[in-house]
Backbone as XML, in Angstrom:
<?xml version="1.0"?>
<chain id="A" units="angstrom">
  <residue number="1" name="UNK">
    <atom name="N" x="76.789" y="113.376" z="44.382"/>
    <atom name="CA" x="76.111" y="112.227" z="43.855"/>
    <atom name="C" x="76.896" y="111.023" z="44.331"/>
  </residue>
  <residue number="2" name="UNK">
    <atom name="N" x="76.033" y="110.129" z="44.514"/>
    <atom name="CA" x="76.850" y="108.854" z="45.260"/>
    <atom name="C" x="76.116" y="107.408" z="44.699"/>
  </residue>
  <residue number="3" name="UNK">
    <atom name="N" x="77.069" y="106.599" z="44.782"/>
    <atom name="CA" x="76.233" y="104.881" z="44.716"/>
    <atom name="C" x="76.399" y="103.883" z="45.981"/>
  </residue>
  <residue number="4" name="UNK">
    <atom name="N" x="75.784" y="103.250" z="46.114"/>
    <atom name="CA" x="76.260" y="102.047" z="46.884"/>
    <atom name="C" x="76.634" y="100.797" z="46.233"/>
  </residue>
  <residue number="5" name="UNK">
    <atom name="N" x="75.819" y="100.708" z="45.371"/>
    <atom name="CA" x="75.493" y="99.236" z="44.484"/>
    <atom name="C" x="77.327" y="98.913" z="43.685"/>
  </residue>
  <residue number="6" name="UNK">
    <atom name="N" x="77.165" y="97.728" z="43.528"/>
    <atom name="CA" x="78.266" y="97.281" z="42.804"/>
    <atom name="C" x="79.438" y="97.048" z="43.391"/>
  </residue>
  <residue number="7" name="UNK">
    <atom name="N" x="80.270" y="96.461" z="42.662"/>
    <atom name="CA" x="81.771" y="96.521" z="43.422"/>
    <atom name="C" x="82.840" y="98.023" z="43.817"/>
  </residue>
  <residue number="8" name="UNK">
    <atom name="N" x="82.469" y="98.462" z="43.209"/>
    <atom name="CA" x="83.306" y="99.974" z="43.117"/>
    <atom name="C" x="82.254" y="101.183" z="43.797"/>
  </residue>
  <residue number="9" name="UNK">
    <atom name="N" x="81.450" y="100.918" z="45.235"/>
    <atom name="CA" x="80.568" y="102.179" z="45.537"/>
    <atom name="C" x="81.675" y="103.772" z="45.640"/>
  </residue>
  <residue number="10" name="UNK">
    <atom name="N" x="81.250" y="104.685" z="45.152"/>
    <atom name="CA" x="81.233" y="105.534" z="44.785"/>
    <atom name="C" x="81.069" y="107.214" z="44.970"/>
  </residue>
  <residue number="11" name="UNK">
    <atom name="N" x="81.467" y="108.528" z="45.419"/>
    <atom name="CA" x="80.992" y="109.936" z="46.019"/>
    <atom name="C" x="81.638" y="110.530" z="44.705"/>
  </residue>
  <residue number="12" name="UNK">
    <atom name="N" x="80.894" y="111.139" z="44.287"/>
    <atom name="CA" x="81.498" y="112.225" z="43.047"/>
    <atom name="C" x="80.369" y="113.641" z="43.746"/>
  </residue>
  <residue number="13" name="UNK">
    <atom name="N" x="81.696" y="114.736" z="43.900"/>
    <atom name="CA" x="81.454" y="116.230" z="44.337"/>
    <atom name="C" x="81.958" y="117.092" z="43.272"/>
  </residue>
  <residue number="14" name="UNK">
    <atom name="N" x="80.936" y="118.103" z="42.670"/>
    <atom name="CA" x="81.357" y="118.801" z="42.041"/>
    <atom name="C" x="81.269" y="120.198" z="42.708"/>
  </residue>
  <residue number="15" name="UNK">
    <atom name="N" x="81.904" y="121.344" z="42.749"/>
    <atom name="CA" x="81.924" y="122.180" z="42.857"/>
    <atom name="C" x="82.138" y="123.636" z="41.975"/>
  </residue>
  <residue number="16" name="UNK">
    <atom name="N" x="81.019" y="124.544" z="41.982"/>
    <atom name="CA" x="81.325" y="125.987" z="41.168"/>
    <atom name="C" x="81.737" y="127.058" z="41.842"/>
  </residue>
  <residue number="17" name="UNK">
    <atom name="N" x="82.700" y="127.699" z="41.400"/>
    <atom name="CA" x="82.956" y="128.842" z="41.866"/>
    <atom name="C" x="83.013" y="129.944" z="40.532"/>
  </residue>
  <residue number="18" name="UNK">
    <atom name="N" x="83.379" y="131.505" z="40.552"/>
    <atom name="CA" x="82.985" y="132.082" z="40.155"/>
    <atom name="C" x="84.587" y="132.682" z="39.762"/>
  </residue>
  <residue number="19" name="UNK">
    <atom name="N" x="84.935" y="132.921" z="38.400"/>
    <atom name="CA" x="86.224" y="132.905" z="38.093"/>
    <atom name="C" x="87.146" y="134.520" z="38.297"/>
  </residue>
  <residue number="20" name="UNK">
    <atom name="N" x="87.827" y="134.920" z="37.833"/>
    <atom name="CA" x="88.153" y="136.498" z="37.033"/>
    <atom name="C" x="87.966" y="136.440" z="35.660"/>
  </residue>
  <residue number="21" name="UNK">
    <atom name="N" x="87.591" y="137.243" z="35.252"/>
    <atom name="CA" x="87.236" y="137.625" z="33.937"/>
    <atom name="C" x="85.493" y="137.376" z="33.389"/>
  </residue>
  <residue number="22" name="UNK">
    <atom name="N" x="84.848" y="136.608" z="34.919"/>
    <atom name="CA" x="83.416" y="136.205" z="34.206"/>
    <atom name="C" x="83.367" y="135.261" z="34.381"/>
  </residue>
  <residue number="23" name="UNK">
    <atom name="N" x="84.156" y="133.895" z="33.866"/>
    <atom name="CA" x="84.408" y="132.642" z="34.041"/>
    <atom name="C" x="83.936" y="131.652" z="35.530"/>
  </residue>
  <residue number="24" name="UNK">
    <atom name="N" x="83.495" y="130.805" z="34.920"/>
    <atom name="CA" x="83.350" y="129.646" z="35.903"/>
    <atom name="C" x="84.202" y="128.611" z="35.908"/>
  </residue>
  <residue number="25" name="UNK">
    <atom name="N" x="84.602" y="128.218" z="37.271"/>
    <atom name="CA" x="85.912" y="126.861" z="38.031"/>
    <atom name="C" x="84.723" y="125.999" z="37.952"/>
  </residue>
  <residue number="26" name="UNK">
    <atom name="N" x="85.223" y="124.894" z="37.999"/>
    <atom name="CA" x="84.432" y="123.976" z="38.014"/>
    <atom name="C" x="85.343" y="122.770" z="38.675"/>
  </residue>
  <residue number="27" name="UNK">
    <atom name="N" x="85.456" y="122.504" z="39.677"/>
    <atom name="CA" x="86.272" y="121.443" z="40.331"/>
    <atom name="C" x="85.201" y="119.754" z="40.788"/>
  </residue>
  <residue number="28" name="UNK">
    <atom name="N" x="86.072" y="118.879" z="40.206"/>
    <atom name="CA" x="85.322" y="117.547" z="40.290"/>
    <atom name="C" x="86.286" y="116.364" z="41.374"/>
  </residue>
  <residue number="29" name="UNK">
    <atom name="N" x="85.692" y="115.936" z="42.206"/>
    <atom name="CA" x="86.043" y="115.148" z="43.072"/>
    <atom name="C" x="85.670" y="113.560" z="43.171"/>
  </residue>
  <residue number="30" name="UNK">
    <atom name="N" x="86.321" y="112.314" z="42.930"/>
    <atom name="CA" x="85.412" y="111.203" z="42.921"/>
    <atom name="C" x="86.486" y="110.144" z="44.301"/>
  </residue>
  <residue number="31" name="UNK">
    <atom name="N" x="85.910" y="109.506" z="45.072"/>
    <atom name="CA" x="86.211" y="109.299" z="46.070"/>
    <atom name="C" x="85.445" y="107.872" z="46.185"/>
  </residue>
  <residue number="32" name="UNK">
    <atom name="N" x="85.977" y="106.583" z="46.485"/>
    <atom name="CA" x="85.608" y="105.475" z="46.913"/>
    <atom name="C" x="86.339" y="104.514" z="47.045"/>
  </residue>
  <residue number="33" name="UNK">
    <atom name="N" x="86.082" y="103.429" z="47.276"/>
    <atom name="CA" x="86.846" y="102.507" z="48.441"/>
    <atom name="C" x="86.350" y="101.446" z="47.478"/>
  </residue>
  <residue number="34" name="UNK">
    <atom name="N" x="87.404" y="100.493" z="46.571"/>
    <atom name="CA" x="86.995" y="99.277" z="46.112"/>
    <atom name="C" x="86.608" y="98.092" z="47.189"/>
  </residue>
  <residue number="35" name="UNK">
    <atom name="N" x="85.850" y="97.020" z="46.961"/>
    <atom name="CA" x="86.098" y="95.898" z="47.962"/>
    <atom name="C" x="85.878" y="94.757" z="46.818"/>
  </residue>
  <residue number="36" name="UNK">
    <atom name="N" x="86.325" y="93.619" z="47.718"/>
    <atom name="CA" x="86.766" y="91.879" z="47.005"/>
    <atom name="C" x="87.656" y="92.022" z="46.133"/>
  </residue>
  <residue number="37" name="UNK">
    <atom name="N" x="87.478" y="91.755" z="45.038"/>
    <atom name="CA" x="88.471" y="91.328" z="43.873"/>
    <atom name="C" x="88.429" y="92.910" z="43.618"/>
  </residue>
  <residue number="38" name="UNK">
    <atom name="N" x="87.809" y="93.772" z="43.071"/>
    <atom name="CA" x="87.333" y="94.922" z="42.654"/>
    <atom name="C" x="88.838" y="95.889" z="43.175"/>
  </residue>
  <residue number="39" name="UNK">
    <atom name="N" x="89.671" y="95.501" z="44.726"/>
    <atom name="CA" x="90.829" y="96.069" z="45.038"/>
    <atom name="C" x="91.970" y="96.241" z="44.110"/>
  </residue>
  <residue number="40" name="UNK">
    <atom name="N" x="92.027" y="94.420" z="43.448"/>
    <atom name="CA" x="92.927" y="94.574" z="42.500"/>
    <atom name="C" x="93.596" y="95.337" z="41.369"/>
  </residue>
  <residue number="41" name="UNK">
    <atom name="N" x="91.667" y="95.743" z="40.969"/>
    <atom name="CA" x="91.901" y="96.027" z="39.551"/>
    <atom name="C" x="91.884" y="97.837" z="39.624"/>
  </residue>
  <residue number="42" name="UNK">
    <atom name="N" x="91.730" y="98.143" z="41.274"/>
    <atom name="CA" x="91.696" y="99.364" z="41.382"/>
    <atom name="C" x="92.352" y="100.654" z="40.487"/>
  </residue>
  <residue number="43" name="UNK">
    <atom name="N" x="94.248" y="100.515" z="40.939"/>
    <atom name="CA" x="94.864" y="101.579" z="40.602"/>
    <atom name="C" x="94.539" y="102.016" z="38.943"/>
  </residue>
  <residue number="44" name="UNK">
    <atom name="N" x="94.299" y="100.338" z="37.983"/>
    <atom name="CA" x="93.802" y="100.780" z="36.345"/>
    <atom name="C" x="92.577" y="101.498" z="36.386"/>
  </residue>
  <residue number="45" name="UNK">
    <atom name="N" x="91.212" y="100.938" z="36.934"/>
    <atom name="CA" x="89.989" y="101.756" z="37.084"/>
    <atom name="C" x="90.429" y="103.013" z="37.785"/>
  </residue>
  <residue number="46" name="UNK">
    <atom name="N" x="90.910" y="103.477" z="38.486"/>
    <atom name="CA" x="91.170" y="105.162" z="38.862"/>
    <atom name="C" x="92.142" y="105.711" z="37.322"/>
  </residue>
  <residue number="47" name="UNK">
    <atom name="N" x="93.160" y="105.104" z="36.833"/>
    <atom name="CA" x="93.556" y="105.903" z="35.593"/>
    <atom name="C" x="92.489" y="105.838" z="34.489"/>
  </residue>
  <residue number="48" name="UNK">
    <atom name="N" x="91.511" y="104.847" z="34.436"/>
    <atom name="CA" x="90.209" y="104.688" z="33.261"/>
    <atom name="C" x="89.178" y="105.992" z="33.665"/>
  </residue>
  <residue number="49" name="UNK">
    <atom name="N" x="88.921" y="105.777" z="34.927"/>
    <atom name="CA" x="88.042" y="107.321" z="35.143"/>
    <atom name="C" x="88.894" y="108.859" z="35.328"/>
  </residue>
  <residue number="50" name="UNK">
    <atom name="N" x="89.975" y="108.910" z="35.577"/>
    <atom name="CA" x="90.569" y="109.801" z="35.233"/>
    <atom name="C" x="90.477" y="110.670" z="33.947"/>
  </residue>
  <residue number="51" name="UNK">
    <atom name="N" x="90.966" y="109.497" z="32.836"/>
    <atom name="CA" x="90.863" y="109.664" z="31.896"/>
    <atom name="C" x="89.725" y="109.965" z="31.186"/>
  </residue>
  <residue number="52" name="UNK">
    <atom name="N" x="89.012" y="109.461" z="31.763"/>
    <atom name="CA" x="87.180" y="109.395" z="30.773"/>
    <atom name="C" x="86.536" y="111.109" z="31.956"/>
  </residue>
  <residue number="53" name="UNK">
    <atom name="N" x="87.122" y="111.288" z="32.607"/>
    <atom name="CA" x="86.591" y="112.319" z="33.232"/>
    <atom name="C" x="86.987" y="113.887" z="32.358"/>
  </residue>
  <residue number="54" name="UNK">
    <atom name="N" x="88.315" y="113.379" z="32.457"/>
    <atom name="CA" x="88.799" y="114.477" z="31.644"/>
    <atom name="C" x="88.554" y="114.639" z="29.918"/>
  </residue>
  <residue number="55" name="UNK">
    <atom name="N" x="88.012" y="114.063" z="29.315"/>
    <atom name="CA" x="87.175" y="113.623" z="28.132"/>
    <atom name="C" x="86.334" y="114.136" z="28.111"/>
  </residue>
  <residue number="56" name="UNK">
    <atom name="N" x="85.017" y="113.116" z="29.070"/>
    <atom name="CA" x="84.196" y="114.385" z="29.303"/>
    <atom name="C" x="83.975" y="115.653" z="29.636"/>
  </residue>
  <residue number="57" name="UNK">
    <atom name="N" x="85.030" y="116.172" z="30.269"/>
    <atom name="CA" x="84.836" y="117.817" z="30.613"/>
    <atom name="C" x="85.314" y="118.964" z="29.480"/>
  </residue>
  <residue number="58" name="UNK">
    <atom name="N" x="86.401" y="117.994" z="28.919"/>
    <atom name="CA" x="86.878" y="118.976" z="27.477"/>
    <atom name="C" x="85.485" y="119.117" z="26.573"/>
  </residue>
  <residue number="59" name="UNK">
    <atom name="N" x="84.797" y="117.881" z="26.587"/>
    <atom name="CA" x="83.676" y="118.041" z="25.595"/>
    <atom name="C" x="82.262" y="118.714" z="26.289"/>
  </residue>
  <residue number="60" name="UNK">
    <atom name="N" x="82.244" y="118.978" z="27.697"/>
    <atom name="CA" x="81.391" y="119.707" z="27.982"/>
    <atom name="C" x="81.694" y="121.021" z="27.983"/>
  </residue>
  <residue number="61" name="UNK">
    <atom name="N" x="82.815" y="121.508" z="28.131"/>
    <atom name="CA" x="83.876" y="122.902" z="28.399"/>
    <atom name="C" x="83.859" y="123.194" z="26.745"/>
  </residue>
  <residue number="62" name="UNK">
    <atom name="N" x="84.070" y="121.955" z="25.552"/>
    <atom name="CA" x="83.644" y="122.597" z="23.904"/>
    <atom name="C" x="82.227" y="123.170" z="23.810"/>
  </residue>
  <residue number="63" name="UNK">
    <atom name="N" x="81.580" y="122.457" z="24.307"/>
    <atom name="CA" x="79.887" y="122.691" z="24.149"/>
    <atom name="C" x="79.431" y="124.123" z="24.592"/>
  </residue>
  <residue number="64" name="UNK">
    <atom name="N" x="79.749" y="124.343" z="26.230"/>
    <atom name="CA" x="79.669" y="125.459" z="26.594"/>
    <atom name="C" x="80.007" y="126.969" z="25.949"/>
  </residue>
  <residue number="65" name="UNK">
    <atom name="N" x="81.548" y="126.559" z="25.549"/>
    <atom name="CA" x="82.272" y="127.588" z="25.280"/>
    <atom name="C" x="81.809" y="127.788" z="23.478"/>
  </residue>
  <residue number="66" name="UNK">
    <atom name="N" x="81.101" y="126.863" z="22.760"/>
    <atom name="CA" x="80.815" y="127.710" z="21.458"/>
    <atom name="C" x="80.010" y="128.673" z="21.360"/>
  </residue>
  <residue number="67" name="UNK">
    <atom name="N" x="79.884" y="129.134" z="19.841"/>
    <atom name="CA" x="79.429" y="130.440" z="19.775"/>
    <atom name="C" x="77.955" y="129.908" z="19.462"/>
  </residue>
  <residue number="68" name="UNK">
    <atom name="N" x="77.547" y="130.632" z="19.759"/>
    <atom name="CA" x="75.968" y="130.380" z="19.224"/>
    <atom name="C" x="75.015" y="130.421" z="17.950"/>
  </residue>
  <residue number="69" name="UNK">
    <atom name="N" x="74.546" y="129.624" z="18.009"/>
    <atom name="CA" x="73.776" y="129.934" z="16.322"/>
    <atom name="C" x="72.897" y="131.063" z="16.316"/>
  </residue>
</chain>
């Protein structure tokens, strides 16, 4: 999935593979090139999506992994 638009365009790759035990890897990749002012504020916006990435995946990895009603 990709953007162009905005200051911060954007490539996010996810990838599945198939684990031991049954389990699924799930590896996430996000890749882009700030431009203008948008350079500055770069290295904080890569620790903000870092962070919010890994947020979201604990709470998709809770969702997945409960038991079922």
């Amino acid at each position: 999935m990709s953007t162009a638009e905005g200051p911060f365009p954007m490539e996010t790759t996810y990838s599945w593979a198939d684990a031991p035990g049954g389990g699924t890897t799930m590896t996430l990749r996000n890749r882009g090139e700030p431009s203008g002012f948008s350079r500055v504020g770069a290295p904080m916006m890569a620790t903000a999506m870092r962070r919010a990435n890994r947020k979201d995946l604990e709470r998709l990895k809770a969702i997945l992994e409960a038991p079922r009603a």
